[in-house]
Backbone as a ProteinNet text record, in pm:
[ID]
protein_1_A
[PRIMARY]
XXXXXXXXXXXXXXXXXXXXXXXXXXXXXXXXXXXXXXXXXXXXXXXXXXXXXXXXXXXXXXXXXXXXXXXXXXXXXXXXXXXXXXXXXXXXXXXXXXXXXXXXXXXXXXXXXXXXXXXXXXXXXXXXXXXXXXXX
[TERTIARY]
-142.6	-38.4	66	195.3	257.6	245.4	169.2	77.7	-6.8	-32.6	-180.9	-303.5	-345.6	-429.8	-569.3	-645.6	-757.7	-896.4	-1018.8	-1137.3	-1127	-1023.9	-997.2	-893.4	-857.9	-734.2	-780.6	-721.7	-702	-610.5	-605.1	-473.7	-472.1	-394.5	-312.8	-203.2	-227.5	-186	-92.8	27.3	94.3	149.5	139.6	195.3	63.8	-69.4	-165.8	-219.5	-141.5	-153.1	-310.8	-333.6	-419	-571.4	-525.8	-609.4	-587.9	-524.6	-474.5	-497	-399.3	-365.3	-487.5	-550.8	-667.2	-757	-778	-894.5	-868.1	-758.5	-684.9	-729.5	-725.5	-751.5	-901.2	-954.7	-1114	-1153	-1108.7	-1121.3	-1114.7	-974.5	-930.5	-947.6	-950.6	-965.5	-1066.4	-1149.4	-1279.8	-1214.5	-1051.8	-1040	-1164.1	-1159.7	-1262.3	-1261.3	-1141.8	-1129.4	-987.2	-1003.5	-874.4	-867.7	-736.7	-707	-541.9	-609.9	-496.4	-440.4	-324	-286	-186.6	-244.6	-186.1	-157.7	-59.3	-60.5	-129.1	-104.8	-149	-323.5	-401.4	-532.1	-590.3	-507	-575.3	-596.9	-473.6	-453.7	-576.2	-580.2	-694.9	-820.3	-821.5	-968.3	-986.6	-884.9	-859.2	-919.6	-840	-858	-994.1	-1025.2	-1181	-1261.3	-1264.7	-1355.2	-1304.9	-1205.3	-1139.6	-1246.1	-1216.7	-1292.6	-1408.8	-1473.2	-1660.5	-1630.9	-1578.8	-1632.1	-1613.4	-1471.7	-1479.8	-1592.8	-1649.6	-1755.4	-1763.2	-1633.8	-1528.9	-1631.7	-1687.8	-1740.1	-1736.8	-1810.8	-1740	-1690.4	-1773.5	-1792.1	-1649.4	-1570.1	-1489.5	-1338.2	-1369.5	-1256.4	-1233	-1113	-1133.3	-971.2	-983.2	-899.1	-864.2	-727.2	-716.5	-607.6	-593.4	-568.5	-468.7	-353.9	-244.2	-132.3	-20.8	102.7	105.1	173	175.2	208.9	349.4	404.2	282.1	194.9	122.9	-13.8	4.7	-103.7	-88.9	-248	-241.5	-215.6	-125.5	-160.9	-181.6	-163.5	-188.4	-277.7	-367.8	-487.7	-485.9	-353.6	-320.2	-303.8	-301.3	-232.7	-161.2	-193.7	-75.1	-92.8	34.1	70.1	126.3	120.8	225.9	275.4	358.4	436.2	510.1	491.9	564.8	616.8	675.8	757	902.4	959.5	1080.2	1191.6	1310.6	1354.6	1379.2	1424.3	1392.2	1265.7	1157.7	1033.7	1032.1	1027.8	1071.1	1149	1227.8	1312.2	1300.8	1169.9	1122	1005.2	994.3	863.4	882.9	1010	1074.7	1012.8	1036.2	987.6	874.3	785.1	646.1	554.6	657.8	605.4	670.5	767.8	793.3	758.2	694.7	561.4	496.9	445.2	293.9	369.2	451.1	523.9	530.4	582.6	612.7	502.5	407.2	260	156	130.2	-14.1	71.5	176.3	166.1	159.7	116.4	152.4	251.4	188.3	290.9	308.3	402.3	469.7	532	487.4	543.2	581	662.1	746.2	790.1	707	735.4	860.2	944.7	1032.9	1208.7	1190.4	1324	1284.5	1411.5	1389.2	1421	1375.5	1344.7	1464.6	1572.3	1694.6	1709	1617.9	1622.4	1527.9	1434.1	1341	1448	1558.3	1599	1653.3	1694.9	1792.4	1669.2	1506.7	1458	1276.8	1339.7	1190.3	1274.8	1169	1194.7	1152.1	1234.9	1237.9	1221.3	1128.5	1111.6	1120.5	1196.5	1186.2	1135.7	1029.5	898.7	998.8	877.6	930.8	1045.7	988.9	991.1	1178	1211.9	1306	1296.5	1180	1200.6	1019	971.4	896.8	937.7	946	986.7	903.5	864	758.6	825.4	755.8	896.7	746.8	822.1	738.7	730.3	700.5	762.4	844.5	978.6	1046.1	1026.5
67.4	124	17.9	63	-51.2	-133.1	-123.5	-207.7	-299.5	-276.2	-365.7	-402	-296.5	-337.2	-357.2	-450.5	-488.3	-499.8	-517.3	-559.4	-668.4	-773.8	-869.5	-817.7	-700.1	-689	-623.7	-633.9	-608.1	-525.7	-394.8	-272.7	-199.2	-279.7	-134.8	-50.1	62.4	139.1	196.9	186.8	241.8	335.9	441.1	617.8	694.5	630.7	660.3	801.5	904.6	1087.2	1097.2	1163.2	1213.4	1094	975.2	900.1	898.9	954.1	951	826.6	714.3	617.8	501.2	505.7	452.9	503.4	571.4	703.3	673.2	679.5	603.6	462.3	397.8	239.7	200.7	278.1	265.9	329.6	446.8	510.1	451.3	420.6	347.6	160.1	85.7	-20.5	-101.7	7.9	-76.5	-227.4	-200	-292.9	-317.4	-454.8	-489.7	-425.4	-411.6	-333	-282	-197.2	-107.5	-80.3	-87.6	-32.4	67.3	193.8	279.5	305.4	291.3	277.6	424.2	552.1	702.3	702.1	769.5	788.4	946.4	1030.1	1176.7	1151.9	1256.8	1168.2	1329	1423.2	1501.7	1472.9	1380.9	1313.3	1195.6	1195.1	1042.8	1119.2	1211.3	1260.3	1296.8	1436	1435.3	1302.5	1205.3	1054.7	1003.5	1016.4	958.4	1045.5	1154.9	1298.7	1234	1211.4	1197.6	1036.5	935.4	870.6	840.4	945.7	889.4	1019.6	1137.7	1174.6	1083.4	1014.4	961.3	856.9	804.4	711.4	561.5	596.1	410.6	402.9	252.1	179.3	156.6	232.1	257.2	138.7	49.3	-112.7	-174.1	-161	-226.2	-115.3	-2.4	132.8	208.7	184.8	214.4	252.2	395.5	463	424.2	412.3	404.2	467.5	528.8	611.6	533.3	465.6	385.7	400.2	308	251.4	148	155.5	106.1	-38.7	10.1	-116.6	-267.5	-233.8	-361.1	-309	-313.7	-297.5	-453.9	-480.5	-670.3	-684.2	-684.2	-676.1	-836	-943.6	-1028.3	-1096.2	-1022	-1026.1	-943.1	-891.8	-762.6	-793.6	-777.4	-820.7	-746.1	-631.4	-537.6	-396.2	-353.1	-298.6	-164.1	-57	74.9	115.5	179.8	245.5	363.7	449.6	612.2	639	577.7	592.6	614.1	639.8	711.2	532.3	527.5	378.8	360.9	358.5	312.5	230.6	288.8	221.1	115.4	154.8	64.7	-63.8	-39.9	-163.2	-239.7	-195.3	-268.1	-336	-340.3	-390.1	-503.9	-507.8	-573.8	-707.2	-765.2	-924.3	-909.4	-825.6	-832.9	-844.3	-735.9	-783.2	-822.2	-922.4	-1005.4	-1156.4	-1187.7	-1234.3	-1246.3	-1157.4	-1101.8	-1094.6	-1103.3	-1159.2	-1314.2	-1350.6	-1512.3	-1563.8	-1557.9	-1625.3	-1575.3	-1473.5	-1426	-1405.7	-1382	-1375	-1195.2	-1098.9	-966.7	-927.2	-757.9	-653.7	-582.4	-513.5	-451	-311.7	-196.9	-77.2	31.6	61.8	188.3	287.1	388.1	535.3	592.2	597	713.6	659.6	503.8	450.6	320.5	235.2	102.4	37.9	-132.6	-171.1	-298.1	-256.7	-316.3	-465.7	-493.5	-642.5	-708.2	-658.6	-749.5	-774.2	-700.3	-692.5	-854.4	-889.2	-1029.9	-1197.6	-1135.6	-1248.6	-1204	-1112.6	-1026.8	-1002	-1059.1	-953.4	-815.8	-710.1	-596.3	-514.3	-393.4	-313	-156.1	-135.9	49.8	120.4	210.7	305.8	402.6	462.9	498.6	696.3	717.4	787.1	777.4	700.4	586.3	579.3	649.5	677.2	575	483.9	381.8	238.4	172.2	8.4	-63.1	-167.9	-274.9	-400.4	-482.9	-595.7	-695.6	-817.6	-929.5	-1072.7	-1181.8	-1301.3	-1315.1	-1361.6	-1418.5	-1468.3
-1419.9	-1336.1	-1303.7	-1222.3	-1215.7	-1116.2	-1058.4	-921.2	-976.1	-1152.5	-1230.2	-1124.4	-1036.7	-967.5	-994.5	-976.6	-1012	-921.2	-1023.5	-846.5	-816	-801.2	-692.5	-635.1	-594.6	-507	-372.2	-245.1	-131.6	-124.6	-127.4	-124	8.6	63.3	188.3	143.1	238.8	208.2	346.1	333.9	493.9	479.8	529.5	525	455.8	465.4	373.6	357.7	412.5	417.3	422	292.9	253.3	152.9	179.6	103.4	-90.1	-90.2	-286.3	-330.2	-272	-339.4	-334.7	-215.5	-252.5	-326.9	-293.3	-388.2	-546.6	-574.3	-728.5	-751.8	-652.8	-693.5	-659.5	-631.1	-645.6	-781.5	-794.6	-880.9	-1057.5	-1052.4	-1175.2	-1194.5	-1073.1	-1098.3	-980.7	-920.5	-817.3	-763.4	-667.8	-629.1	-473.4	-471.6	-387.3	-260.8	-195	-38.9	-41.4	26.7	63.5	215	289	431.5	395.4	470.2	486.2	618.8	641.3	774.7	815.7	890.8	906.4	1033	1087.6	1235.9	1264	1152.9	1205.6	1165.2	1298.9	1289	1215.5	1155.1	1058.3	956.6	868.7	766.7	723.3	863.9	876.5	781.8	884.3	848.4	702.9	706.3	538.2	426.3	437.3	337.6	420.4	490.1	481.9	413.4	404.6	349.5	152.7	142	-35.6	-64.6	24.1	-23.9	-4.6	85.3	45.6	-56.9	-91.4	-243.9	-347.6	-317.4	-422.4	-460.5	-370	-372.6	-326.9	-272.6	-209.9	-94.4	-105.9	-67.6	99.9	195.5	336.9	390.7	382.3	436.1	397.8	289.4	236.8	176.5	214.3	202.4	361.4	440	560.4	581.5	668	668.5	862.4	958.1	1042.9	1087	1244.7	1250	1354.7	1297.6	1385.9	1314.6	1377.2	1323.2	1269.8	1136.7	1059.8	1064.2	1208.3	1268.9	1293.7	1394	1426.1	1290.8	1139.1	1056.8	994	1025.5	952.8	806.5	703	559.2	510.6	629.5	583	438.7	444.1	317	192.7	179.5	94.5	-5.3	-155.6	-265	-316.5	-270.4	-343.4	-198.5	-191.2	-93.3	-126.1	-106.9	-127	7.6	0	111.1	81	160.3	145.7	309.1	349.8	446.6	462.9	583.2	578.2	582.4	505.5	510.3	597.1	726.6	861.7	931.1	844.2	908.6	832.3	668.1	541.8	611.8	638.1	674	809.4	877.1	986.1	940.7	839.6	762.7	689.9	650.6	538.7	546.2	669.5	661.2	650.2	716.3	668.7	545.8	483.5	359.2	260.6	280.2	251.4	237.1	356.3	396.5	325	288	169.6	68.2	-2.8	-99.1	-102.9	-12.7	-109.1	-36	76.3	119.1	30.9	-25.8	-80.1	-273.6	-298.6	-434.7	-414.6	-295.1	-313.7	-411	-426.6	-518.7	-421.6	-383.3	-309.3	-377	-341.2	-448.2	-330.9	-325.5	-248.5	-327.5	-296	-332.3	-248.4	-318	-269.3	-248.6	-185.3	-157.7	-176.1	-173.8	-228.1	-93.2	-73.8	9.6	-23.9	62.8	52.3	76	165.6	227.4	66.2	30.6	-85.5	-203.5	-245.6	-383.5	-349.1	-256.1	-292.2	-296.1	-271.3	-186.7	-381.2	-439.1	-509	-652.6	-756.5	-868.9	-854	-872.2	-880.8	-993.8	-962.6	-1108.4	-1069.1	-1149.8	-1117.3	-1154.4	-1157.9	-1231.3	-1312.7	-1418.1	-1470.1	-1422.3	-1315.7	-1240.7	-1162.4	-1132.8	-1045.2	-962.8	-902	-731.7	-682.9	-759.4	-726	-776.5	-663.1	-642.7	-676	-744.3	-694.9	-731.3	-599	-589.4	-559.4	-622.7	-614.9	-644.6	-638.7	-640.2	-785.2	-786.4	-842.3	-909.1
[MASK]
++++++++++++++++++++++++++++++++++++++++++++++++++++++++++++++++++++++++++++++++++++++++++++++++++++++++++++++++++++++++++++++++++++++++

């Protein structure tokens, strides 16, 4: 995928709905741990129910039911986001952060993350409407 995510990766997930995108990266590449960060706590529930079917690892696949705002990705290596660009762009340094400190991938579904294009190599899916931005 264009995230190349692997089982040494740490994947958060912020706007995490329904649990998909982890559920995918257990699924296809048994990365080691995943955190999804939802504010609606139906959604929550939903993506916890997707990934014990899927079989994600409880101890190390964990769904939470906050803002995204205070979510630690410090330990992240690769990151997605499906948020509205407003929140997107309150994030920016953050994970930006996790860009040039950890070597993170950074992939945004939906809009591009205006502050990374001048500081990130940038790639556009094949789709155009997914970003993934990452050290230079």
């Amino acid at each position: 995928t264009m995230a190349r995510v692997s089982d040494a990766d740490m994947v958060a997930d912020l706007g995490a709905g329904d649990g998909q995108v982890l559920a995918l990266c257990w699924r296809l590449a048994k990365a080691r741990g995943g955190r999804g960060y939802e504010i609606n706590e139906e959604l929550c529930e939903e993506a916890r129910k997707r990934l014990e079917t899927e079989g994600c690892p409880a101890n190390s696949y964990i769904i939470s039911n906050e803002d995204v705002m205070g979510a630690d990705i410090s330990d992240c290596s690769v990151v997605f986001i499906w948020l509205q660009p407003w929140a997107v762009d309150m994030l920016a340094d953050k994970l930006l952060s996790c860009i040039c400190d950890n070597g993170a991938r950074v992939i945004s579904y939906q809009w591009p993350i205006k502050a990374l294009d001048r500081a990130c190599r940038t790639t556009t899916g094949v789709t155009e409407t997914m970003y993934l931005y990452e050290r230079a």
